[in-house]
Backbone bond lengths (Angstrom), bond angles and torsions (degrees), N, CA, C in turn:
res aa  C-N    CA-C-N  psi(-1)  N-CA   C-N-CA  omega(-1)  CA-C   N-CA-C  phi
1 X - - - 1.443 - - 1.523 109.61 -
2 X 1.655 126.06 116.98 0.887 125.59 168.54 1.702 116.99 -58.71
3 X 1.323 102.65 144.54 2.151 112.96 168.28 1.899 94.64 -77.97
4 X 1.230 99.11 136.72 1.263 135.89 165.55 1.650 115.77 -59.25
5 X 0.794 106.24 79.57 2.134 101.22 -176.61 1.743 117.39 -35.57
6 X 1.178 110.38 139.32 1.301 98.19 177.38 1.202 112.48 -88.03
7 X 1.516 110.82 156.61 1.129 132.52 165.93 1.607 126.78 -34.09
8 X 1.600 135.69 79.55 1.383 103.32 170.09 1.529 128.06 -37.90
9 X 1.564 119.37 -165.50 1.289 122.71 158.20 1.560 103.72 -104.38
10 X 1.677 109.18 172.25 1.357 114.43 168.98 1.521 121.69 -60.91
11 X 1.341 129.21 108.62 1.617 122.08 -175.29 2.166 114.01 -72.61
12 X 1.096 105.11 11.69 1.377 117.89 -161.82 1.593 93.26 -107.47
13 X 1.471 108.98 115.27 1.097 140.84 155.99 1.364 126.36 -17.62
14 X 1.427 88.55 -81.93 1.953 105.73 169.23 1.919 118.54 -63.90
15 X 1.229 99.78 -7.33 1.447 94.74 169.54 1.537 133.74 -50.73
16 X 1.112 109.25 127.34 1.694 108.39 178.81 1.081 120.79 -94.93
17 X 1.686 118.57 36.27 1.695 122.43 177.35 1.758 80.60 -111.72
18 X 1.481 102.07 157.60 1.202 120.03 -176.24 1.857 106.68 -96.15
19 X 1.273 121.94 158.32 1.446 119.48 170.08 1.201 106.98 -38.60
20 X 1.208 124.98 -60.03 1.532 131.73 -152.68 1.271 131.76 -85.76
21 X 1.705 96.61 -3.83 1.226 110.80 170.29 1.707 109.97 -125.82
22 X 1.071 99.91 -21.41 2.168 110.39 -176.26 1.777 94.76 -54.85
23 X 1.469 141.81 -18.22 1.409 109.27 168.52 2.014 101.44 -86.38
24 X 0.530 111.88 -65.39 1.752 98.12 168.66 1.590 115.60 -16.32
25 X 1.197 117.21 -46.33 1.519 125.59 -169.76 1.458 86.69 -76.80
26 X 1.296 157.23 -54.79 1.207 156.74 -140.12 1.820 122.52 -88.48
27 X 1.404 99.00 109.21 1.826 88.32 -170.09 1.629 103.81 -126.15
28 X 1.104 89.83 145.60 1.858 102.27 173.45 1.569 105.03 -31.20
29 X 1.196 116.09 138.75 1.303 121.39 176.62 1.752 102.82 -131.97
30 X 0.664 128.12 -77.01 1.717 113.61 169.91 1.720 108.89 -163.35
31 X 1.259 93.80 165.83 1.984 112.17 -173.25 1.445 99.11 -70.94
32 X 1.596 98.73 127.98 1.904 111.75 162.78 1.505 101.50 -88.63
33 X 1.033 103.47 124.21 1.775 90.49 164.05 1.476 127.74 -116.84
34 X 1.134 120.05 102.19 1.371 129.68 -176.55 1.527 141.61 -105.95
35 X 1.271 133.98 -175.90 1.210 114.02 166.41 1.312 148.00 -13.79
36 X 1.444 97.40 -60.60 1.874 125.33 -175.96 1.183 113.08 -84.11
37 X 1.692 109.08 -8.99 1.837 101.47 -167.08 1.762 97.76 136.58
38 X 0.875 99.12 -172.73 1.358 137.02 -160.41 2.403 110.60 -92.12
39 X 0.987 99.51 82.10 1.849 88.72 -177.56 1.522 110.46 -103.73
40 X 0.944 103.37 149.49 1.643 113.98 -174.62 1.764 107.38 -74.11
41 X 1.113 134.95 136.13 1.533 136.00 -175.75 2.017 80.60 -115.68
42 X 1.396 110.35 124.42 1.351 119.97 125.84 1.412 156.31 -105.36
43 X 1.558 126.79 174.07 1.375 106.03 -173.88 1.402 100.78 -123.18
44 X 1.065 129.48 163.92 1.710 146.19 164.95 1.320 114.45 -72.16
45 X 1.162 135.82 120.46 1.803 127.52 178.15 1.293 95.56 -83.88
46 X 1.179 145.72 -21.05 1.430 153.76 -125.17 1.852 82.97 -111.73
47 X 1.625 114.41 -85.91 1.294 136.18 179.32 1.361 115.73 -79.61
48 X 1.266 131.04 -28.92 1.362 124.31 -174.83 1.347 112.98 68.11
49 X 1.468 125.20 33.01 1.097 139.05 -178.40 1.854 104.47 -101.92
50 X 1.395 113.51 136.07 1.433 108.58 164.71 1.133 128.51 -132.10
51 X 1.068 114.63 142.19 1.816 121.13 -169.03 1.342 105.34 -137.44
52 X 1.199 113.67 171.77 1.551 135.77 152.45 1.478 126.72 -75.27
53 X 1.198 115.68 157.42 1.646 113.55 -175.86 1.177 103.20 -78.89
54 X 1.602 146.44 -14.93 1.555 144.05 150.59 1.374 122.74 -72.52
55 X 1.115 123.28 15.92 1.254 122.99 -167.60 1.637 90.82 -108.69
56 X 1.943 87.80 127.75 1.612 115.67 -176.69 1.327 92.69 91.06
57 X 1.836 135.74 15.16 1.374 99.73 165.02 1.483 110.33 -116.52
58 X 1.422 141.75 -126.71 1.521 122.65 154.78 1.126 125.82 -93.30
59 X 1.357 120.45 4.98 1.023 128.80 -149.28 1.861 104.13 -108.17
60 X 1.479 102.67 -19.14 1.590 120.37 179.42 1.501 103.47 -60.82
61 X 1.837 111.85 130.81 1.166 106.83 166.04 1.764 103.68 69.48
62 X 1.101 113.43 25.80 1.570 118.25 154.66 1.265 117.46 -74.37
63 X 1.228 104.67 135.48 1.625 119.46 174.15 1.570 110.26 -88.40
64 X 1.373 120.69 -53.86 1.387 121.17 165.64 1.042 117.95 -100.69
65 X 1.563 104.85 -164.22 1.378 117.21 -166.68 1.484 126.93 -78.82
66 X 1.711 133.59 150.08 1.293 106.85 -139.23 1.711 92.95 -91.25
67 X 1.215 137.02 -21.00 1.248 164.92 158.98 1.424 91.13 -28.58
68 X 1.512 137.70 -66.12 1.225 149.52 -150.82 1.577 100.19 -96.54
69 X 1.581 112.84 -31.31 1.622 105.99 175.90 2.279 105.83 -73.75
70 X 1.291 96.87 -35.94 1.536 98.11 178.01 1.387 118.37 -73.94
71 X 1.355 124.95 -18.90 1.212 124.01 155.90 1.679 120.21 -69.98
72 X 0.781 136.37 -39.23 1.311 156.60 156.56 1.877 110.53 -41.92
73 X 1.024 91.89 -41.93 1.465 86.82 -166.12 1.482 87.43 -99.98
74 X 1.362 148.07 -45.20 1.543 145.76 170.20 1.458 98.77 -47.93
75 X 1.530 145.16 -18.41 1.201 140.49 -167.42 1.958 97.46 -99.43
76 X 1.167 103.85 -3.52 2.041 111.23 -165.75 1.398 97.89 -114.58
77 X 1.401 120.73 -19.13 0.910 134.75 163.22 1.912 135.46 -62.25
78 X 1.557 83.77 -38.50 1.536 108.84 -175.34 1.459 127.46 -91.22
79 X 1.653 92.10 6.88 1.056 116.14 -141.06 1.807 166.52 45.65
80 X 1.495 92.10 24.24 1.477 113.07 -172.14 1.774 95.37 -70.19
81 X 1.367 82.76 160.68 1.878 118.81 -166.20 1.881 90.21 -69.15
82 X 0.885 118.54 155.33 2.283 125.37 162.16 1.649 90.49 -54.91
83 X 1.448 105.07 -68.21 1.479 95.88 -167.36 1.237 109.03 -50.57
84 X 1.419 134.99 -50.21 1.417 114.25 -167.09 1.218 111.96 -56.46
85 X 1.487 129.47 -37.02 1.041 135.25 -164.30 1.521 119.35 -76.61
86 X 1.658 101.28 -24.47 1.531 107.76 165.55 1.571 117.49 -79.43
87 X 1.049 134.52 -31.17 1.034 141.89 153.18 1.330 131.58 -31.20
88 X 1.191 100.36 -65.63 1.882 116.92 -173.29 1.868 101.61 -84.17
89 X 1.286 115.37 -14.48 1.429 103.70 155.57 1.545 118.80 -109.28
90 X 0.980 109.96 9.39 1.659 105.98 -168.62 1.419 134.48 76.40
């Protein structure tokens, strides 16, 4: 038996569900399917707004892989040059 994902909260500003209640307000809305797999899209009953459970982190609106974005950014960190960094990942 698969676990049930939890509920994010609403990431929308103007929403009129409160913290403490906006994961209650929040229900599965349907499967993204992408590159990496499979992510859950929900909607807001409150706003009718829908997002992903990464949305607002860095990882929203990734093109690659997130493995390859944290290497990348641990390499900006270390201080390596863009080019090096474009380079040694391609």
């Amino acid at each position: 038996m698969t676990q049930r994902p939890i509920p994010p909260s609403c990431p929308s500003i103007t929403c009129r569900s409160t913290a403490a209640t906006s994961s209650s307000r929040v229900i599965r809305h349907s499967l993204l399917r992408t590159r990496q797999g499979t992510l859950h899209r929900w909607r807001c009953k409150a706003c009718g707004q829908t997002f992903t459970a990464n949305h607002g982190t860095p990882y929203h609106r990734l093109r690659s892989s997130p493995a390859r974005f944290d290497r990348a950014v641990h390499l900006v960190m270390e201080g390596t040059t863009q080019a090096s960094i474009a380079r040694s990942e391609g």
